[in-house]
Each structure stands twice: as structure tokens, then as C-alpha cells.
KETI-210645 format. One record per residue: residue in three letters; chain; x, y, z of N, C-alpha, C in turn. Coordinates in Angstrom, 3 decimals. Example, Ala and Ser with C-alpha at 12.3 -4.5 7.8 and 13.67 -1.06 7.14 Angstrom:
2
SITE     r   c       n.c1       n.c2       n.c3      ca.c1      ca.c2      ca.c3       c.c1       c.c2       c.c3
SITE   ALA   A     13.190     -5.690      7.800     12.300     -4.500      7.800     13.200     -3.300      7.800
SITE   SER   A     12.850     -2.250      7.080     13.670     -1.060      7.140     12.900      0.030      7.870
//
This chain:
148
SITE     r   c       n.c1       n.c2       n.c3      ca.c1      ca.c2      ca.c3       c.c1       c.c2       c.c3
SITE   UNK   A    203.876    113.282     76.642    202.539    113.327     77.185    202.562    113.740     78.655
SITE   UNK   A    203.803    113.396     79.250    203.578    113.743     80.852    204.117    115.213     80.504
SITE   UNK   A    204.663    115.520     80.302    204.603    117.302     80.165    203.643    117.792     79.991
SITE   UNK   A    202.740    117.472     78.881    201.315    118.187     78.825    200.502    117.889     80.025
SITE   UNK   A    200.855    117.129     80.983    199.315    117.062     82.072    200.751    117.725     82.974
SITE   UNK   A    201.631    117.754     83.242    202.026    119.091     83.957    201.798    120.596     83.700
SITE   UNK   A    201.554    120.740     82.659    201.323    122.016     82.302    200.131    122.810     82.841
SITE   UNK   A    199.172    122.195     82.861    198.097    122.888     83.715    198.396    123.422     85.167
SITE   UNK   A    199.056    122.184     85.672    199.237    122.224     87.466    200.464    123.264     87.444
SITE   UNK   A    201.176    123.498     86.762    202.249    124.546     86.118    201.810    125.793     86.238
SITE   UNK   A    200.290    125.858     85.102    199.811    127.190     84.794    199.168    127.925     86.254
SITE   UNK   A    198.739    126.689     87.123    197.778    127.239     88.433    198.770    127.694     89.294
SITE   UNK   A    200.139    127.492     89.322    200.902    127.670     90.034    201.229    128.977     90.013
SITE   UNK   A    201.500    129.162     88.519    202.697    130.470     88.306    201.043    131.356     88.344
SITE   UNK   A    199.363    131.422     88.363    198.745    131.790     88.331    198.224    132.598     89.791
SITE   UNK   A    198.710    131.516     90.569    198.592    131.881     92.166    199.521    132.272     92.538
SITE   UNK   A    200.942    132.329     91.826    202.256    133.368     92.237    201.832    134.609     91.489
SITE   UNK   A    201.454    134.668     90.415    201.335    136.285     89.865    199.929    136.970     89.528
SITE   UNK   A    199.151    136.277     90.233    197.745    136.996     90.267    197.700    138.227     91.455
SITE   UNK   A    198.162    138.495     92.190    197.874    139.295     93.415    198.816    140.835     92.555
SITE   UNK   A    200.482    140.233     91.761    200.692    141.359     91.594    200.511    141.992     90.364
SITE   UNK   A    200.046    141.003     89.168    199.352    141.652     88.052    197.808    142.334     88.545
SITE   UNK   A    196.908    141.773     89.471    196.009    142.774     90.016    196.307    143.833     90.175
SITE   UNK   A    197.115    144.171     90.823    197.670    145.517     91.444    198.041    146.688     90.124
SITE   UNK   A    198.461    146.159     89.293    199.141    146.340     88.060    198.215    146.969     87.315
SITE   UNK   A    197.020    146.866     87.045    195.775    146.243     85.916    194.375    147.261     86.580
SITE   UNK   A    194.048    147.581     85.946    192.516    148.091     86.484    191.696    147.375     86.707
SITE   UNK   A    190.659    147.646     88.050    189.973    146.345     88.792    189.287    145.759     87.759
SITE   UNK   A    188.581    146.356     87.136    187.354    145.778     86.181    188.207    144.666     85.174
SITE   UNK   A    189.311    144.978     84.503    190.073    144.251     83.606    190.784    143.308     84.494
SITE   UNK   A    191.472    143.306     86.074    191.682    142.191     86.705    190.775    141.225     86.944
SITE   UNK   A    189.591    142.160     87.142    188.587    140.907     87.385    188.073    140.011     85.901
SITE   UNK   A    187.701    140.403     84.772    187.821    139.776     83.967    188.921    138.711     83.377
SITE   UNK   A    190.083    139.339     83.125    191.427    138.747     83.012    191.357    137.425     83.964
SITE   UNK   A    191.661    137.857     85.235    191.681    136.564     86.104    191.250    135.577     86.421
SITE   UNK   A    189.662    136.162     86.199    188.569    135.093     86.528    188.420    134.016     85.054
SITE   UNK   A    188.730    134.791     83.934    189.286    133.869     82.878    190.465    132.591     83.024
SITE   UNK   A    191.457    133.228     83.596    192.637    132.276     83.332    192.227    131.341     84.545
SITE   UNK   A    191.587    131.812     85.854    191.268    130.735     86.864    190.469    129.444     86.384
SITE   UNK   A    189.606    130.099     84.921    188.805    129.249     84.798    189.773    127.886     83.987
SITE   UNK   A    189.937    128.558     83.124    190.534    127.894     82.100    191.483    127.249     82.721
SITE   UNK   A    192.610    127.370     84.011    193.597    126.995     84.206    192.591    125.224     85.409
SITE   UNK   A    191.651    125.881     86.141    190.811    124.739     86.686    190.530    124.043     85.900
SITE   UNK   A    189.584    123.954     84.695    189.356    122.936     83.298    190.529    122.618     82.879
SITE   UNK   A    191.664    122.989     83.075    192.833    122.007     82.236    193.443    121.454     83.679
SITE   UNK   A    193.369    121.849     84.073    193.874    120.762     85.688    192.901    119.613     85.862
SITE   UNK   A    191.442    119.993     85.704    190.896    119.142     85.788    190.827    117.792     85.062
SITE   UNK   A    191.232    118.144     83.770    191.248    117.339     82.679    192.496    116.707     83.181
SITE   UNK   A    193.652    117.140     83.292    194.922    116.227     83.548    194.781    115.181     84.716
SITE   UNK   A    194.198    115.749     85.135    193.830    114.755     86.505    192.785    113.738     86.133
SITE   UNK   A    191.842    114.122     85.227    191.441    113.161     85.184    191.826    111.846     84.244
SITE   UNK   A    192.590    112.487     83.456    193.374    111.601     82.492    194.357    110.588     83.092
SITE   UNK   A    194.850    111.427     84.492    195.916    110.445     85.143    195.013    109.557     85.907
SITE   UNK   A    194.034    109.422     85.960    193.144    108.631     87.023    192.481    107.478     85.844
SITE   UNK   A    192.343    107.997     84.563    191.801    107.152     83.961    192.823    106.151     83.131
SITE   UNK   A    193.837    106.392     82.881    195.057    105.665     83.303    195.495    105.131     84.302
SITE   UNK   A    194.885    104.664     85.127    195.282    103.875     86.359    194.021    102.806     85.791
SITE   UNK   A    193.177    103.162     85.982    191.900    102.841     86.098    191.676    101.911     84.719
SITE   UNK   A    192.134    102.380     83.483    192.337    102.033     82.094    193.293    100.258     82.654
SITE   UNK   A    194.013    100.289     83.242    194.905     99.086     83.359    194.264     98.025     84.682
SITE   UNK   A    192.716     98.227     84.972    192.257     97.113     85.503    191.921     96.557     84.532
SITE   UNK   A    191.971     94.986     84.889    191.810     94.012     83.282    190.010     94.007     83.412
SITE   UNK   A    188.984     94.258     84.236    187.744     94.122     84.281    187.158     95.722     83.365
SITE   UNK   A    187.603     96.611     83.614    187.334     97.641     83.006    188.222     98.310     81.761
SITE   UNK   A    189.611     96.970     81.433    190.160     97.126     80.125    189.171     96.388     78.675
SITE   UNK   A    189.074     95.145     79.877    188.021     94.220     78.506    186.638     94.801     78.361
SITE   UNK   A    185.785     96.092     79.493    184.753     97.033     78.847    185.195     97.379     77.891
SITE   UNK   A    186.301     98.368     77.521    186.749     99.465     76.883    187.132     99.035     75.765
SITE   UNK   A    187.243     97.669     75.361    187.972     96.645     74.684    189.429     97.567     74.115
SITE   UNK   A    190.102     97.601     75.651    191.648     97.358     75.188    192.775     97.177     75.731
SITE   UNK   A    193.612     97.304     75.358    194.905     95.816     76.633    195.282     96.551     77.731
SITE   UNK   A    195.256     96.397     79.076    195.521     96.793     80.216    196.796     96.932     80.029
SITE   UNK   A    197.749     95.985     79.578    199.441     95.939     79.645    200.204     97.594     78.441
SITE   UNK   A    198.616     97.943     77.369    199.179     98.710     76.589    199.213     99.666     77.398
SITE   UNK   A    198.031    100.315     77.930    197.822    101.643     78.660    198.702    101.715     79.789
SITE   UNK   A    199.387    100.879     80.762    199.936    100.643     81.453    201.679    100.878     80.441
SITE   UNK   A    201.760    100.802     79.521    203.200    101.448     78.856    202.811    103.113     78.370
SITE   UNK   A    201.666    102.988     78.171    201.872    104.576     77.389    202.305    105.615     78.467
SITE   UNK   A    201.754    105.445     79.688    201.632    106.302     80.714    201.634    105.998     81.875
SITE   UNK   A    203.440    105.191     82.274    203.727    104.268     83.792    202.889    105.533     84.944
SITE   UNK   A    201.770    105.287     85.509    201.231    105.736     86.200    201.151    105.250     87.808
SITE   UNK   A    201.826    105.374     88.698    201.597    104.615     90.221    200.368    104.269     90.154
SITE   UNK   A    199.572    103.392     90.865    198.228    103.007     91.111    197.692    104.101     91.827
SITE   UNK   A    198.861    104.895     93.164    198.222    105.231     94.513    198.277    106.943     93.782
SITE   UNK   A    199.086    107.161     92.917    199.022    108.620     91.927    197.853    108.737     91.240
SITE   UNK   A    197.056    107.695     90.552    196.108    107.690     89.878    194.522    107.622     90.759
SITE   UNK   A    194.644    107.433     91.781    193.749    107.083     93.008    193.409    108.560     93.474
SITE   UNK   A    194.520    108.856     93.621    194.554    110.478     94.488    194.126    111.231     93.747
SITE   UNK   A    194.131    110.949     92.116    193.821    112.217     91.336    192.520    111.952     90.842
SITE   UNK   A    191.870    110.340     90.864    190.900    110.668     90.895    189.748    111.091     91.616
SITE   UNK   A    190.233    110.681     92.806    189.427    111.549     94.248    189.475    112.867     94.135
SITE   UNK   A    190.797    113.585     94.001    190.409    114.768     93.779    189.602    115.552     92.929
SITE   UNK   A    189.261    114.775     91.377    189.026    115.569     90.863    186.911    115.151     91.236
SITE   UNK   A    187.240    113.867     91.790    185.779    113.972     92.356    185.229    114.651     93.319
SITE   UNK   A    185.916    114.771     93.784    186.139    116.594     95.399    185.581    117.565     94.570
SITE   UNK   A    185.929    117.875     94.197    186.597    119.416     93.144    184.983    119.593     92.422
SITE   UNK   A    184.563    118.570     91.716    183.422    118.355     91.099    182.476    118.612     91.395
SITE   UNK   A    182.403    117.929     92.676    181.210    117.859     93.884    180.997    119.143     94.083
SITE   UNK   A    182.385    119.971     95.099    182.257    120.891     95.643    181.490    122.103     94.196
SITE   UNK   A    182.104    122.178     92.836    181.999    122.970     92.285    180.384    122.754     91.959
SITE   UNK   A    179.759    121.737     91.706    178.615    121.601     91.587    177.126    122.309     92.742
SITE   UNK   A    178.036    121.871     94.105    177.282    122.186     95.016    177.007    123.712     95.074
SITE   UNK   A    178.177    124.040     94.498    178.765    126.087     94.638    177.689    126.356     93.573
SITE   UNK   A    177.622    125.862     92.650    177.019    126.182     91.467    175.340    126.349     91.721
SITE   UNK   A    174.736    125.477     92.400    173.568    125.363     92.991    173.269    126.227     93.782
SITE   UNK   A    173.904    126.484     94.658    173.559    127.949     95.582    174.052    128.394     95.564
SITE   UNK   A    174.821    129.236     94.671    174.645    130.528     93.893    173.926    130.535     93.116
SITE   UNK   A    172.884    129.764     92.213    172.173    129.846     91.495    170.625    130.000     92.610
SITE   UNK   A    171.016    129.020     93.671    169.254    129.838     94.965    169.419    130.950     95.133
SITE   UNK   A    170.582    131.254     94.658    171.111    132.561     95.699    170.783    134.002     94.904
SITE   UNK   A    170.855    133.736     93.661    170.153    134.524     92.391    168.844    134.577     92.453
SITE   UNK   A    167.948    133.400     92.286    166.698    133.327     92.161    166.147    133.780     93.414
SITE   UNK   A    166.644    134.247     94.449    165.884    134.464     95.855    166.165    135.969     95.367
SITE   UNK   A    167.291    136.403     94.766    167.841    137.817     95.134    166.896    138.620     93.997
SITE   UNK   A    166.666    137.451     93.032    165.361    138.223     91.717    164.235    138.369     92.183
SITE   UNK   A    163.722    137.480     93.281    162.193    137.339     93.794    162.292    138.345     95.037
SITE   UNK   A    163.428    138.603     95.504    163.384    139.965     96.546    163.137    141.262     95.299
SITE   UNK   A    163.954    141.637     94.582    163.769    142.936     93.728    162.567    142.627     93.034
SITE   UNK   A    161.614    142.019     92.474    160.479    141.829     92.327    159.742    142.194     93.129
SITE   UNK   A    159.918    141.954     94.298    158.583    142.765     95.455    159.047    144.109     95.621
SITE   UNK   A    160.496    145.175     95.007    160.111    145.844     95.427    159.031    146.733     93.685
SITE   UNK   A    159.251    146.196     92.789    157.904    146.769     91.668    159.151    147.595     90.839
SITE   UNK   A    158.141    148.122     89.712    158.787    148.594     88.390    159.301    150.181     89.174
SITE   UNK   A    158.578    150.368     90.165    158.789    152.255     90.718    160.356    151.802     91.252
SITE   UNK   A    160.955    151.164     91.758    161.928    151.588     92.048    163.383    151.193     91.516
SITE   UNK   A    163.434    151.793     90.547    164.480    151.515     89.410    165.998    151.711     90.045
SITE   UNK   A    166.505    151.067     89.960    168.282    150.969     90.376    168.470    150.950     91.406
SITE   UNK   A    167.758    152.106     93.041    168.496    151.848     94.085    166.883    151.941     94.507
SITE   UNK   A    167.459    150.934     95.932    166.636    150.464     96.991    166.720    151.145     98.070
SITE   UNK   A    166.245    151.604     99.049    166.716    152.264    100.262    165.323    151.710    100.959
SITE   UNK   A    166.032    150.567    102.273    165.823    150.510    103.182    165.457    150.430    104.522
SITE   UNK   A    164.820    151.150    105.598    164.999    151.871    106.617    165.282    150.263    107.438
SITE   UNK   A    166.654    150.472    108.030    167.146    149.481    108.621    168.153    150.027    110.127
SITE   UNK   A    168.569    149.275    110.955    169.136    149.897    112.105    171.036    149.734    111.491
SITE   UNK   A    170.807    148.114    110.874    171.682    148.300    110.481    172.441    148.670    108.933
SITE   UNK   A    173.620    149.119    108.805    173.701    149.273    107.614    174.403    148.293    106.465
SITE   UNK   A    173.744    148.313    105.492    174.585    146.868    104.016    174.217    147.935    103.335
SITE   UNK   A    174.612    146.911    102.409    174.272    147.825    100.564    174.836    145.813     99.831
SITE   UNK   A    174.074    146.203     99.167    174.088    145.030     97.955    174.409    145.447     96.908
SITE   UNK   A    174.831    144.538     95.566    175.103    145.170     94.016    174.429    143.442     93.799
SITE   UNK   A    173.300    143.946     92.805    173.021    142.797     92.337    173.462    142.503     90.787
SITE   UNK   A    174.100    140.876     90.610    174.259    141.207     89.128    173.476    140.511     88.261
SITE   UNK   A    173.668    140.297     86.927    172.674    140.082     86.212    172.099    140.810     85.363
SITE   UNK   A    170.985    140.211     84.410    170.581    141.311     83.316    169.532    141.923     83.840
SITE   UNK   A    168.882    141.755     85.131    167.521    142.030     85.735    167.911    142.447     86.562
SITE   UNK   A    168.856    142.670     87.142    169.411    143.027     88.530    168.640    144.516     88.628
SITE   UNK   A    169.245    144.798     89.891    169.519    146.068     90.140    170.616    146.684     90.621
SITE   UNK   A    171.378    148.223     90.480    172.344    148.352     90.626    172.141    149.211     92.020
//
């Protein structure tokens, strides 16, 4: 069982050693798909291990073993867990949570402002926007409403 909750923190590893040079490797459009896949998937299984090691700590207080109705002394053999290992991982994965939640929220204002801007400019101006500005941007909006 402790091999399987290494394996994630494993996969993020060898993911952040060979993502920069399989990019390079790979055509952008298929790196960016490819990657942004395994980032995901490799975060949800980190996340999960971590939280498993936290709930194994947590599993062997006798106040929240007799909720769960079950023996603090068992969970405490399946998976000798430090107290201060199980602490850390569950903070982190309450970090991690937070932060991803908060990200999730504005980028989602961040959509709905960017739909209610291309809305004012009307059905006439299909795909590109132009401007008259001093300075220069360019945007790519995405989405099924976007504009390109």
C-alpha cells in the first residue's frame, strides 16, 4: 500500500523532469493536450495519496475512530503513519484545494467578463476585433462563444 501512494508523487516527479523535453519533441497543440492531461491526472492522484496519508493519521484518534466505528490501534497497523507526516499532508492537500478552488473562480470571472466584453462588440464583428489603442495586445479568447 505504501508504494501505491508513492506512485503519484513518483509520477509528478518524473513529469516535471520530462515535460519541458517531450514538449520540445511533440507538436505544440498535442503538448499542450498531452501535458495538461497527465498534470491533471498526476495532481488528482497526488492528491488522493495525500489525502489518504492524512486520513490515516487522523483515522487513529480514538474520538474520530469511535465516529467511524473502527479501532484506532487497527488503522494505526495497516499504515504506521508519523502523526507529524500525516499533519503535513493534510495541510497540504488543504492548500492545494483552496488555492485550486480560488483559481477556479477567477478564471471562471475571468470568462464571464471576457463573454460580456465580446457581446458589446455585436453579431457584425465575427472573429477579429480591432481596436484603436496607443497601445498594442491581441487576445485569443477560448471557448465555444469565443472569439478568435
Amino acid at each position: 500500500m505504501s508504494v501505491a501512494l508513492c506512485l503519484p508523487l513518483l509520477a509528478g516527479l518524473a513529469l516535471f523532469l520530462g515535460a519541458r523535453p517531450l514538449a520540445d519533441r511533440i507538436p505544440p497543440a498535442t503538448a499542450a493536450v498531452l501535458l495538461t492531461a497527465a498534470m491533471l491526472v498526476t495532481a488528482l492522484a497526488t492528491g488522493f495519496a495525500l489525502s489518504v496519508l492524512a486520513l490515516f493519521v487522523l483515522g487513529q484518534v480514538p474520538l474520530v475512530a469511535r465516529l467511524g466505528h473502527w479501532s484506532a490501534e487497527v488503522v494505526g497497523r495497516g499504515l504506521p503513519v508519523p502523526a507529524a507526516v500525516g499533519l503535513l499532508a493534510g495541510t497540504v492537500v488543504c492548500v492545494l484545494l483552496t488555492a485550486a478552488v480560488r483559481r477556479a473562480t477567477l478564471a471562471g470571472h475571468d470568462l464571464v467578463r471576457a463573454a460580456l466584453a465580446c457581446r458589446r462588440f455585436g453579431p457584425a464583428a465575427a472573429g477579429l476585433v480591432v481596436v484603436d489603442d496607443e497601445l498594442p495586445d491581441a487576445y485569443a479568447l477560448p471557448g465555444l462563444g469565443g472569439r478568435e
